[in-house]
C-alpha positions as CSV (number, residue, x, y, z in Angstrom):
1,X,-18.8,12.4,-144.3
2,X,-15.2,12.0,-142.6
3,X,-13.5,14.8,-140.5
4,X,-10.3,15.7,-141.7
5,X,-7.4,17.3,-139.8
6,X,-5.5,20.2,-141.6
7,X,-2.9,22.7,-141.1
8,X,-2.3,25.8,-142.9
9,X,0.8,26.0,-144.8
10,X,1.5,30.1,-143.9
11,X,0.6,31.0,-140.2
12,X,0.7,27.2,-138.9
13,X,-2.9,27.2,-137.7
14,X,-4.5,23.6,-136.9
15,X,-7.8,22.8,-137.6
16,X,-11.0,20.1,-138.3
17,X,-13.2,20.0,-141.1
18,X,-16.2,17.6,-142.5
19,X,-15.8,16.9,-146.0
20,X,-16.0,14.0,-148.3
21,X,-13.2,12.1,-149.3
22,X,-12.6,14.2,-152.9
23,X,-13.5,17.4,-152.1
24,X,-10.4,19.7,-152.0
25,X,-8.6,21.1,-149.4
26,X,-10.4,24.4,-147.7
27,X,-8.2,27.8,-147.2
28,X,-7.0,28.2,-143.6
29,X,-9.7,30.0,-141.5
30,X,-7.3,32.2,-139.8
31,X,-5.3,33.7,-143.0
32,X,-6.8,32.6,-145.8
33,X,-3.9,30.2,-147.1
34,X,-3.0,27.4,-148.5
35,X,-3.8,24.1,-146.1
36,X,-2.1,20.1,-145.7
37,X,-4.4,17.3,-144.9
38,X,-2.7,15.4,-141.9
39,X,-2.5,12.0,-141.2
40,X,-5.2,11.2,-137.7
41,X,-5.9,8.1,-136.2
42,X,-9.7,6.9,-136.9
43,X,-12.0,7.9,-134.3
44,X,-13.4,4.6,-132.7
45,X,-16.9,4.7,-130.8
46,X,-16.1,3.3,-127.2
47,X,-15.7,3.9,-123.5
48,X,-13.3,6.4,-123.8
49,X,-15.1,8.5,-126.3
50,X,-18.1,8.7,-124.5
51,X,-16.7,9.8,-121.3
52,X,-15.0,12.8,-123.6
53,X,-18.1,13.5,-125.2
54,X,-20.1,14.0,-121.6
55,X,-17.4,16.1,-120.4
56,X,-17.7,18.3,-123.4
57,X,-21.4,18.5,-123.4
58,X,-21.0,19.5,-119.3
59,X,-18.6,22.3,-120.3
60,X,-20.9,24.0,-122.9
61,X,-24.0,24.1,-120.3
62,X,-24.8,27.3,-119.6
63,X,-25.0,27.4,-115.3
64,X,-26.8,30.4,-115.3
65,X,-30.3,29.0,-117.4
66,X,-30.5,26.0,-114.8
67,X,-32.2,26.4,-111.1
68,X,-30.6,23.5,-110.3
69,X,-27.1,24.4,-111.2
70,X,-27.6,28.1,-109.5
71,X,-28.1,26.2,-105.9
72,X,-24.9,24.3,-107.0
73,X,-26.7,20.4,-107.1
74,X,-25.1,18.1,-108.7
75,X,-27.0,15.9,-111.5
76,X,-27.0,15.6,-115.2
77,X,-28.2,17.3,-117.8
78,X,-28.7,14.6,-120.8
């Protein structure tokens, strides 16, 4: 299923969701309202996205569950 980008139509509020192609558009999360499909660009698997995706996946570690992290190593967690 594609991701879509919306925004709501009342309070402004931007946001992602997976859906199929026909599916209709989902109320704002925030508010409750009304939302408008926007235009994106295609996400494209490459170089770039990867190094996004391993920077995202070190900000959601928790450094308090690691030994390694507590002594302040540095190494990798995938």
């Amino acid at each position: 299923m594609p991701l879509f980008n919306f925004s709501c139509s009342s309070c402004g509020a931007s946001f992602e969701n997976l859906m199929s192609y026909n599916a209709s558009n989902p109320c704002c999360p925030s508010c409750g309202s009304s939302t408008n499909r926007q235009f994106g660009l295609p996400a494209i698997r490459g170089q770039m996205n990867i190094g996004r995706d391993l920077a995202v996946k070190s900000l959601r570690h928790d450094r308090g569950a690691c030994p390694c992290c507590k002594a302040g190593s540095t190494h990798s967690h995938m």
